[in-house]
N, C-alpha and C positions, 0 to 999 in steps of 0.2 A: 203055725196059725195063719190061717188066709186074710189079706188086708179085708173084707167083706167083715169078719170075726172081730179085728183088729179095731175100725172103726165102730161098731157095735158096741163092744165093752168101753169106749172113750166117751161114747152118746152119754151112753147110762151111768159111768162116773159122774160127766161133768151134773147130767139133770141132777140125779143124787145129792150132789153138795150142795144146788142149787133150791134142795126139795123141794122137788117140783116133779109130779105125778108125769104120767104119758100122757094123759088126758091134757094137764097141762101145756106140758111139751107142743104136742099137735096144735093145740088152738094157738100158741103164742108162732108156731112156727108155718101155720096155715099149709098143715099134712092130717093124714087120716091117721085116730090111733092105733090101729092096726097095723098102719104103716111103720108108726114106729117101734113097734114091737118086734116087728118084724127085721129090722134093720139091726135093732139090739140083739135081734138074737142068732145075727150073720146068714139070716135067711137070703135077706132083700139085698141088692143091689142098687145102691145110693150113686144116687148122681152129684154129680158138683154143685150145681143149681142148689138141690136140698142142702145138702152140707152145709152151704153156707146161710139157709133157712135156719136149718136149727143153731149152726152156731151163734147167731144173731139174738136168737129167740132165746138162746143160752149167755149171752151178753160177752161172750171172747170173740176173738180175733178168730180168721181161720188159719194164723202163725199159732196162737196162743193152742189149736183145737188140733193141730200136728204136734206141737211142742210137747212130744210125750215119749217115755220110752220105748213105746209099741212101735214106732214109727222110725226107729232111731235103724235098722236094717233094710240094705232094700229089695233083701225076697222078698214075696207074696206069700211064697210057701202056697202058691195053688197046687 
């Protein structure tokens, strides 16, 4: 799985626990909701910047927003 994929699936857990829509997501994180669709779905290509947008908007750390086992190898698997 490509880290692009990798961070995607971790967006949309944490929103999920969080319930909290994309629409959501986007306003608290001042991104387009398409954007985060798109990021969820390992389309997009997330910068550091945002990442730390939405982790904020998601209320974790960006330790706590790595702190997962997707992240625990350091292929990319690109």
């Amino acid at each position: 799985m490509d880290v692009k994929s990798k961070i995607g699936i971790r967006i949309k857990e944490l929103r999920e626990q969080k319930n909290m829509s994309q629409k959501d997501l986007a306003y608290s994180a001042d991104l387009d909701r398409s954007y985060i669709a798109s990021v969820e779905n390992g389309q997009r290509n997330i910068s550091i910047v945002n990442i730390e947008k939405v982790s904020t908007a998601l209320g974790v750390t960006l330790k706590e927003f790595f702190n997962n086992g997707k992240f625990d190898n350091n292929s990319t698997g690109s």
